[in-house]
N, C-alpha and C positions, 0 to 999 in steps of 0.2 A: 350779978348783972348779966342778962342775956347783948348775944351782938344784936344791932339794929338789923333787922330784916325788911328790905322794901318791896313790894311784889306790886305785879301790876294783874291787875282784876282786867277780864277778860270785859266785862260790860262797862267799866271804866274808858271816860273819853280823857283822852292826852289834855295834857297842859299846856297851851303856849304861853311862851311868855314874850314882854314888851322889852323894848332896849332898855327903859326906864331901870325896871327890875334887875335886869340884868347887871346893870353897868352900879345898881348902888347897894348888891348883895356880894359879888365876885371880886375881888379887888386884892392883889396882892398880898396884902395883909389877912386876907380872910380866908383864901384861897385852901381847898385841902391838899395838902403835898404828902397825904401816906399812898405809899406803892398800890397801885394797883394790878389782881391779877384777873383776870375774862376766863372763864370756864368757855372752853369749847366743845364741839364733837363737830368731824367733819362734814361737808356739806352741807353744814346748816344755812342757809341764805341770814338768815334770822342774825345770826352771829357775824358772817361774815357786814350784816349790813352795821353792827356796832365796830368791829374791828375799820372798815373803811372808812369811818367817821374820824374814829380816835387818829387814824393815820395821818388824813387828811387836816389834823390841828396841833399833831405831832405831842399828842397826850403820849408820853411814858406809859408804860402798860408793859406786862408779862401776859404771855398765853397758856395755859395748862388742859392739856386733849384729856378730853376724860372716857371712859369706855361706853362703847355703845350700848351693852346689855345695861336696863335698867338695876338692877338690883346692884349690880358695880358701880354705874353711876353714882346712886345714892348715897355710896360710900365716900366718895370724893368729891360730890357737891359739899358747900360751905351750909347752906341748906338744910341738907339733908334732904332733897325734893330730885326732881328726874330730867327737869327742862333747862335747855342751855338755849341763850347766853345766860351766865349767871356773873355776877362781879362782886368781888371779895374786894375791899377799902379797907388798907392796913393789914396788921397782923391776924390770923386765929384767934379767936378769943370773945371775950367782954367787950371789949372799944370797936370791935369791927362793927364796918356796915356791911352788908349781902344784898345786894338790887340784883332782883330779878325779871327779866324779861327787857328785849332789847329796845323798846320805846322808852319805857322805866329808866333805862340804864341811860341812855343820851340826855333824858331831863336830867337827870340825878349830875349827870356830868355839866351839861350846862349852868345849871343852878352851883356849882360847886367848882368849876374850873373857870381860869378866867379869860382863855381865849377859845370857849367851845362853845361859839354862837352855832346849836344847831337846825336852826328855827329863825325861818325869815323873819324881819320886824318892820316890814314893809306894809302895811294893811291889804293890800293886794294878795301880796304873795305870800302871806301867814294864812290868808282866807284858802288857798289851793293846798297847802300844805295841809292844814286841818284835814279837809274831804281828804287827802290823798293817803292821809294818814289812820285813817278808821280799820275798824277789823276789816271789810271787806276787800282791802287793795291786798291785803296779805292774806286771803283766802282765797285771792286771785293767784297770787306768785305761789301760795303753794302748790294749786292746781297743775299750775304751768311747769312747775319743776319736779312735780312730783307724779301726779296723777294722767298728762296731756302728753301722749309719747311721743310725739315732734318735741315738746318741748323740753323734755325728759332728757332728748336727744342731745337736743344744743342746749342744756344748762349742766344739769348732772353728772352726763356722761362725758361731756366735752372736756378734751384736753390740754391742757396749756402751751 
């Protein structure tokens, strides 16, 4: 048996989901309670925006920095692929799962934890979420932290 590998496709639109869903799939009893570990490399916004999430619902979690040269990477992603965040669910092996990509990674936690509503369920406010949530807003923030040197300035460089 291979682990479960869940990725998320670049042309692929997010999921949201209704409280309905939520409240009669998550439940104590069904709940996943194996460790999970978040593959990092620093600066990633991408990562940091999964790590603030999990904080913020006080999901257990480990962090593991992985190296920035790709071909190292590869080695220490669960993967075996180059892009963080990446999240490992349980041990090494056959029974794990590997969600990849940090949209991926919050539904994936959503659907599977039972206090990580990450996703308004308001009709309103899941409607702005959706738009806010497409590739574009995150071809913005990288621009902004990466490519736009004011903003290079105060994101990247800036220090705590």
């Amino acid at each position: 048996r291979r682990a479960s590998i869940i990725h998320l496709s670049i042309r692929k639109k997010s999921t949201y989901h209704t409280y309905e869903k939520i409240m009669t799939t998550v439940s104590k009893e069904t709940e996943d309670k194996r460790p999970i570990i978040i593959y990092a490399m620093p600066g990633s916004q991408f990562t940091a925006k999964v790590l603030a999430g999990m904080q913020s619902r006080d999901i257990d979690h480990y962090v593991q920095f992985v190296p920035l040269k790709p071909d190292q990477r590869r080695e220490e992603l669960p993967s075996g692929g180059t892009m963080v965040p990446e999240m490992l669910v349980g041990k090494r092996g056959p029974d794990a799962t590997i969600v990849a990509g940090s949209e991926t990674i919050l539904e994936w936690l959503t659907e599977h934890k039972q206090d990580a509503q990450f996703y308004p369920v308001v009709p309103d406010c899941s409607d702005v979420s959706k738009r806010a949530s497409d590739e574009k807003l995150a071809g913005l923030v990288w621009y902004y932290n990466w490519a736009n040197e004011e903003g290079f300035r105060s994101s990247m460089l800036k220090s705590i």
